[in-house]
N, C-alpha and C positions, 0 to 999 in steps of 0.2 A: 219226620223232620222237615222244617222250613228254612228257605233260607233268611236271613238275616233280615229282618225288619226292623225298624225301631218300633221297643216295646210290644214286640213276638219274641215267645218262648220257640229258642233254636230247637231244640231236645225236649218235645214234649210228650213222647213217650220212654216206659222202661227200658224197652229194645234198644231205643236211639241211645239213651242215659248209658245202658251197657255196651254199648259198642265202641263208645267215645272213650269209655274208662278202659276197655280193652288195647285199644289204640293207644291213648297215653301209657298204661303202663307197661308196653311194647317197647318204648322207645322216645313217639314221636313229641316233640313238646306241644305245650299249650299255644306257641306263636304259631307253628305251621300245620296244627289242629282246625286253631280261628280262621290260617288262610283258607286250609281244603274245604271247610263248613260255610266260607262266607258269612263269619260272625265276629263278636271279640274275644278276647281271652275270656274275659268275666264271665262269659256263657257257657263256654266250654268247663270252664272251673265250677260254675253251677252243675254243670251236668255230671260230671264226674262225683261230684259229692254228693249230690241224688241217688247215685248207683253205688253208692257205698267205700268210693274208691279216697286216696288221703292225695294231697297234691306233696311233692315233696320240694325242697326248698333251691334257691340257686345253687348253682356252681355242682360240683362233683359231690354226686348222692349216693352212686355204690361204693361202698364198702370191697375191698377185696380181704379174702381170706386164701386161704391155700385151695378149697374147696371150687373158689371162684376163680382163680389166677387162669 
């Protein structure tokens, strides 16, 4: 992983692509992904969907069930 150049790929390995997808869907968002990588969201969002991961959308994403509560 590099950090943030213009026009350098941030994540340009699998391992990096999987770690960032790991990370987001842990928790962290896309804003304070870009800050710890020193890049923008768009890369971060690149990366993640490289490793196979879905971005999911604003506002409140989980779902609660009884399973979940």
């Amino acid at each position: 992983m590099r950090k943030g150049e213009p026009g350098i790929a941030v994540f340009n390995t699998d391992e990096d692509c999987q770690r960032v997808r790991a990370e987001y869907e842990s928790g962290l968002s896309l804003k304070r992904l870009a800050a710890n990588y020193g890049c923008s969201t768009d890369a971060v969002r690149r990366g993640i969907v490289v490793a196979g991961g879905e971005i999911h959308g604003l506002g409140l994403y989980k779902i609660f069930t009884p399973e979940r509560i």
